[in-house]
C-alpha positions as CSV (number, residue, x, y, z in Angstrom):
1,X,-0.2,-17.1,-11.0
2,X,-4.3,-17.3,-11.1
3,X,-3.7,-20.8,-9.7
4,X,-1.8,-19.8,-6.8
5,X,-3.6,-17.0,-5.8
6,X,-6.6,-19.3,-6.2
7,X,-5.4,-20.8,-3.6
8,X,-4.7,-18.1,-1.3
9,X,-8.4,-16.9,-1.5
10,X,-9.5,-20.0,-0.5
11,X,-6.7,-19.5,2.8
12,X,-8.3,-16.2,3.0
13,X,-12.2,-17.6,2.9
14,X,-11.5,-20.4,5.1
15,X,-9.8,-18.1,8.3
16,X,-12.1,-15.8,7.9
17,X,-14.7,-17.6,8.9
18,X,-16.1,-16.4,12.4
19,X,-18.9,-17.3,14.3
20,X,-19.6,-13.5,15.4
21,X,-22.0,-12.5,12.0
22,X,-21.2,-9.0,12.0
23,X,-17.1,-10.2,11.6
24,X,-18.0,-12.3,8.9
25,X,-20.4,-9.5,6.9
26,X,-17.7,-6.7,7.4
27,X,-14.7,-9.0,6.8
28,X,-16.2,-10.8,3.5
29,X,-17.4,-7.0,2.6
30,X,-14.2,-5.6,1.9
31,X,-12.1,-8.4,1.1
32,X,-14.8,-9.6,-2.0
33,X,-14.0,-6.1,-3.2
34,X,-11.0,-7.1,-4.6
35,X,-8.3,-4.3,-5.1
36,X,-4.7,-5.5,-6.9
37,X,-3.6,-8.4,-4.3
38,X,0.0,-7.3,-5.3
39,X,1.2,-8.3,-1.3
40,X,0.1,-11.7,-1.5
41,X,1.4,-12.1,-4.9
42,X,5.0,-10.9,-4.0
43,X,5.0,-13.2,-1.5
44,X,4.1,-16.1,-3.6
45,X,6.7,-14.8,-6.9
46,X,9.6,-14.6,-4.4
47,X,9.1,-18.3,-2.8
48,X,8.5,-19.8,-6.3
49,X,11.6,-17.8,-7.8
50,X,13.7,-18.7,-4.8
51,X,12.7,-22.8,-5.4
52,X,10.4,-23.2,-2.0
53,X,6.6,-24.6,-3.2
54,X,6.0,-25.5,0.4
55,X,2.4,-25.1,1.2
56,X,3.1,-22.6,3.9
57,X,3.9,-19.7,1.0
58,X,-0.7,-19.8,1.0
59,X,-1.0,-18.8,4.4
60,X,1.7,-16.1,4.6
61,X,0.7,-14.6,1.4
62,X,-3.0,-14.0,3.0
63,X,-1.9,-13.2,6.4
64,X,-0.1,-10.0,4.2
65,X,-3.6,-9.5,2.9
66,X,-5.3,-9.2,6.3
67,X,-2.7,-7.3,7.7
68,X,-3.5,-4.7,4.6
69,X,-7.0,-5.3,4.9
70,X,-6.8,-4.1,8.8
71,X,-4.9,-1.2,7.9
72,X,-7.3,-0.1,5.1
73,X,-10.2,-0.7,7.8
74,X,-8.6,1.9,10.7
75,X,-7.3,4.0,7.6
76,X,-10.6,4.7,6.2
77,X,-12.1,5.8,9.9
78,X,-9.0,7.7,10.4
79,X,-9.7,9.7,7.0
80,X,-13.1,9.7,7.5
81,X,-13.8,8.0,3.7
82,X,-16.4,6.6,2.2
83,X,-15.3,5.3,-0.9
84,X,-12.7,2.4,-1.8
85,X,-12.1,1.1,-5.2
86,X,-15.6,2.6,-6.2
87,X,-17.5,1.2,-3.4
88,X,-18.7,2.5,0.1
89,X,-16.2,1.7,2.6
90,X,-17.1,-0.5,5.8
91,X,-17.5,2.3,8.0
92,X,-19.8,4.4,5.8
93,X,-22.1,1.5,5.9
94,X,-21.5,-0.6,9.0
95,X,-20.2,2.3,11.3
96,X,-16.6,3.5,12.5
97,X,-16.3,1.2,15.5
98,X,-17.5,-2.0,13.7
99,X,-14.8,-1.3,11.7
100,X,-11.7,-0.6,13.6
101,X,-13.0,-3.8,16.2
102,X,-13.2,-6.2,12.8
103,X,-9.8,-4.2,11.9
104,X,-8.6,-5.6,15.2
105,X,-9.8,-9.2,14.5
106,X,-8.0,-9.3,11.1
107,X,-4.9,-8.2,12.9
108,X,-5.3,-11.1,15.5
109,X,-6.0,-13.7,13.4
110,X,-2.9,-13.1,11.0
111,X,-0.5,-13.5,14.3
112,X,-2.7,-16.6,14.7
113,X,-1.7,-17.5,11.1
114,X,2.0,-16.1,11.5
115,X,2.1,-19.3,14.6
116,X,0.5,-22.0,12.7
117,X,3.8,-22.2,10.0
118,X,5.9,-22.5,13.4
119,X,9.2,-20.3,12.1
120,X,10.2,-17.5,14.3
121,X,11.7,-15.7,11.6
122,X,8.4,-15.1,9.9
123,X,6.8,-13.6,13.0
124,X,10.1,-11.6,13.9
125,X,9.6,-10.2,10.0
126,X,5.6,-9.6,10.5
127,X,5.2,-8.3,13.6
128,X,8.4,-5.6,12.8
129,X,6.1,-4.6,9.8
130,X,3.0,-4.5,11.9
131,X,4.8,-1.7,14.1
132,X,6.6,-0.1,11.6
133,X,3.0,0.5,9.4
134,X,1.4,1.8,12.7
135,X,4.4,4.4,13.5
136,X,3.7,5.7,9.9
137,X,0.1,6.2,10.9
138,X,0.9,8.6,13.2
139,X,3.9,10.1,11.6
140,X,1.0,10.8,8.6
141,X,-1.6,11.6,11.3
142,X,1.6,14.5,12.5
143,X,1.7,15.8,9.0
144,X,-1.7,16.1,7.9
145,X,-2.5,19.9,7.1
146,X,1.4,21.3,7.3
147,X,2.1,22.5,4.1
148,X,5.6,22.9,5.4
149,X,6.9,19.5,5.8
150,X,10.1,18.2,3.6
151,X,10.0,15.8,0.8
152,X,12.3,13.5,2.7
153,X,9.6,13.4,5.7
154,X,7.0,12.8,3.1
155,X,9.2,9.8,1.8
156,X,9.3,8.7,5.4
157,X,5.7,8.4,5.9
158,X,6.0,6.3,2.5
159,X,8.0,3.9,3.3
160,X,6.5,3.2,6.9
161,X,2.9,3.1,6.3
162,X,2.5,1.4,2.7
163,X,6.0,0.6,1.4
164,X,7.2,-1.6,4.4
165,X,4.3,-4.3,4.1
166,X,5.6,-4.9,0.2
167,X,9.0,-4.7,2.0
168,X,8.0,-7.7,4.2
169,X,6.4,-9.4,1.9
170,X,8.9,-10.2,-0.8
171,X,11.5,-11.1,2.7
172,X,8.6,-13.5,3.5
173,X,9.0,-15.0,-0.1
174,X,13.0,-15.2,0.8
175,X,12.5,-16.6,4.5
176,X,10.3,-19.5,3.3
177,X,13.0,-20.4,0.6
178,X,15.6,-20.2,3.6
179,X,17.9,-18.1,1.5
180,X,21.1,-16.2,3.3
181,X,20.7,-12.7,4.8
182,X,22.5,-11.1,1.5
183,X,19.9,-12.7,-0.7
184,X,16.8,-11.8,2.0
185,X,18.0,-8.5,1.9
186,X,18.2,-7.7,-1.9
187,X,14.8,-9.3,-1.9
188,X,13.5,-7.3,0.4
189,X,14.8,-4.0,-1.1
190,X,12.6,-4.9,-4.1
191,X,9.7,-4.6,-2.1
192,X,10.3,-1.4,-0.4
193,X,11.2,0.4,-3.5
194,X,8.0,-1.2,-5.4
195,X,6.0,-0.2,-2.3
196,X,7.2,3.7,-2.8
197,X,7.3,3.4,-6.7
198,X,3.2,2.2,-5.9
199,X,1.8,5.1,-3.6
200,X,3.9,8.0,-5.4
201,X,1.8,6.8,-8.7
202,X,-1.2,6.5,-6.1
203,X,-0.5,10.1,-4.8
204,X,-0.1,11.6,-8.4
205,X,-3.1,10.1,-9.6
206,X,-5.1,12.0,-7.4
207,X,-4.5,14.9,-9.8
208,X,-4.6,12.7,-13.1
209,X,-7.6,10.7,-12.9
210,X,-11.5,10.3,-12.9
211,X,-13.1,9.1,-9.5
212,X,-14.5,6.2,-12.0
213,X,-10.8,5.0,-13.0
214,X,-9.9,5.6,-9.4
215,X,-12.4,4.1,-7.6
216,X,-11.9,6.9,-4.9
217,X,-13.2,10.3,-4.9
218,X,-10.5,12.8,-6.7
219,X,-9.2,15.5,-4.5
220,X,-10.0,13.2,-1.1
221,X,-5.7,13.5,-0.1
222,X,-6.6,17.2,-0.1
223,X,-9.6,17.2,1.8
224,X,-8.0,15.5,4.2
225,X,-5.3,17.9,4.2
226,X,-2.5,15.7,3.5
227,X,0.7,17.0,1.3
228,X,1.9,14.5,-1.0
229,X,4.4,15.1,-3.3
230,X,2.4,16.2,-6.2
231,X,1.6,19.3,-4.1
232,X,4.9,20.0,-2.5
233,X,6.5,19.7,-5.9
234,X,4.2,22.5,-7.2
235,X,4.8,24.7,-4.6
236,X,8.3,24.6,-4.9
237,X,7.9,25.2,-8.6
238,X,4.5,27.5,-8.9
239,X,4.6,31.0,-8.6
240,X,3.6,33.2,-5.2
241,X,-0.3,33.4,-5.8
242,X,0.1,29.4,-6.5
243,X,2.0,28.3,-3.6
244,X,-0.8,30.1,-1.2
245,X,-3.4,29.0,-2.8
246,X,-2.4,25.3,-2.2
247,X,-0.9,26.3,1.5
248,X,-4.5,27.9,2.1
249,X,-6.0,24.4,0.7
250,X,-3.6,22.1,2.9
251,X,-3.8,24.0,6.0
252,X,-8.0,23.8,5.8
253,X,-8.3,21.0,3.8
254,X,-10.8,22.6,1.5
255,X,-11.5,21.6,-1.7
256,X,-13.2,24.5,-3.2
257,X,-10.9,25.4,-5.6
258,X,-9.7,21.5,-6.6
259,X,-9.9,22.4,-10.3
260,X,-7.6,25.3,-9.9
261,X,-5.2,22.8,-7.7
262,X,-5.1,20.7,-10.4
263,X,-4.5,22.2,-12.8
264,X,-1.5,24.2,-11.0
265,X,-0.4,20.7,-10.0
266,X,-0.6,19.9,-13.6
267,X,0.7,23.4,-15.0
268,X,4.0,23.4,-13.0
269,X,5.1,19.8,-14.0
270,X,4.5,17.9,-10.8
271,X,2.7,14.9,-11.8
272,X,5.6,14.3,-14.5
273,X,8.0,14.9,-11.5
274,X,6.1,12.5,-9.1
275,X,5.9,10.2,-11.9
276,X,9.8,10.1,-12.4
277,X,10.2,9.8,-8.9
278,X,8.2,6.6,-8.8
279,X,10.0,5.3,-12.4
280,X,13.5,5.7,-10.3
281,X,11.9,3.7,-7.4
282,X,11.1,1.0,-9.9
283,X,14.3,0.9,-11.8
284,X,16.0,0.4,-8.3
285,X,13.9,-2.7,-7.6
286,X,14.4,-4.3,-10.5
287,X,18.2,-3.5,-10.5
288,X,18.1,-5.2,-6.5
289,X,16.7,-8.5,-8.1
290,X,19.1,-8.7,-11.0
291,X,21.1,-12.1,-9.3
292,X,18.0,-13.8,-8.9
293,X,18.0,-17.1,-11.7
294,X,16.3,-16.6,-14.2
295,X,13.1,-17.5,-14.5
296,X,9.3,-16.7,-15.3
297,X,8.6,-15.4,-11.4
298,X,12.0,-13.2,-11.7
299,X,10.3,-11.8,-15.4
300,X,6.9,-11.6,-13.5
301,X,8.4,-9.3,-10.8
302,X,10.5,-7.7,-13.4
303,X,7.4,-6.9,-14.9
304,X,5.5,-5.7,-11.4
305,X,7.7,-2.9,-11.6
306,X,7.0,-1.6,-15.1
307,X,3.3,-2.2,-14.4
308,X,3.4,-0.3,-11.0
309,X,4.5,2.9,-12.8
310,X,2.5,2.8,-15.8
311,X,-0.8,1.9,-14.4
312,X,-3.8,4.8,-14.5
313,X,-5.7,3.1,-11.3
């Protein structure tokens, strides 16, 4: 697919392009740093495997990119990081409210690009996904530092904030190819299942990893006193001393004793817990693809969901 998403990088360059300079410096900042593109690509393996090579596929599959690129923007202030796939985040260097008002452009000038392919479904689709992701800021915002919420409201916070933009971006794949509701549906399944399947292996690999492999500093879902499943898991399973210890660490978002977290995360069989939660997510995408023709698109996001699971950053 390097020729396709070739393609959408030069979509992406082109509507950037702004004639405020500071828009320009912060938007080709954090866009240049790369990151897995795995949005835009879904978008572009669903249209091909569905038989639609239409032009527009380009400027859906970055208007999915800016929308993620906005939310990683207002996500970073919110958290209060500094580091993104091993580089300073906008706001460490540009300031916090350069970077929510450039998040805010991005978000603008994806409805602009929702318009331009002239389908009401798509924006119907986008701007559903666009809400949905900002009611699962807050939900997360609700939960940060209670040691006490469920796994099912963990899950819901999941599939809001990350796993409903992969949602919408395999049913933008499946509404460009004008395929029936049934067929959109399955498609978009896939996505929301990959999406969980990606941020459970992103949650457990703040307790596996390096900040080098990460490129984010371990321990920062802790500091900022979030309880992803890693941690509730080991609660549930650690003994008395262990379950205060990361309560204590939740509640204050301290990371004084990460090494002991860790390795009680570690000790108690969490990560491989997380890990199988996230191989179950994957299995279920792949199984809501199965009617797709075959083809190498349908083997390509066959293999997304293997690849999701097994990655280390």
């Amino acid at each position: 697919m390097a020729d396709e998403m070739a393609q959408v990088d030069a979509v992406i360059h082109r509507r950037l392009a702004s004639e405020v300079v500071l828009i320009n410096q912060i938007s080709n900042y954090i866009v240049s740093a790369g990151g897995k593109r795995i949005r835009p690509l879904l978008v572009l393996l669903f249209a091909r495997a569905l038989g639609f090579q239409g032009h527009e596929r380009f400027e859906m599959a970055a208007t999915v990119e800016f929308i993620h690129t906005a939310t990683l923007l207002h996500d970073d202030v919110v958290d209060e990081s500094d580091l993104r796939r091993g580089r300073k985040t906008a706001n460490a260097i540009f300031g916090n409210a350069a970077s929510v008002l450039v998040g805010d452009f991005l978000y603008s000038r994806s409805f602009q690009m929702m318009v331009s392919v002239n389908r009401m479904r798509v924006l119907d689709v986008l701007a559903e996904a666009t809400n949905v992701i900002a009611e699962g800021e807050v939900l997360q915002l609700l939960n940060m530092h209670d040691p006490d919420i469920t796994l099912d409201a963990y899950l819901r916070v999941i599939r809001y904030k990350t796993a409903k933009l992969f949602e919408a971006s395999a049913r933008l794949g499946a509404v460009l190819a004008g395929v029936n509701e049934s067929s959109e549906e399955s498609c978009a399944a896939y996505g929301r299942c990959l999406g969980t399947a990606f941020q459970l292996v992103d949650d457990l690999l703040d307790y596996e990893g390096a900040t080098a492999q990460l490129g984010k500093n371990v321990g920062d879902d802790l500091r900022e006193g979030k309880p992803t499943m890693p941690l509730l898991l080991a609660m549930q399973a650690g003994t008395e001393d262990q379950r205060q210890i990361i309560r204590h660490a939740i509640e204050h978002g301290e990371v004084e004793r990460l090494d002991e977290i860790v390795e009680i995360v570690r000790s108690t069989g969490a990560i491989e817990a997380t890990r199988r939660a996230a191989q179950d997510e994957a299995r279920k995408a792949q199984d809501h693809i199965s009617s797709l023709p075959p083809s190498q698109f349908k083997e390509a996001l066959l293999y997304l969901c293997v690849q999701a699971v097994e990655r280390n950053s």
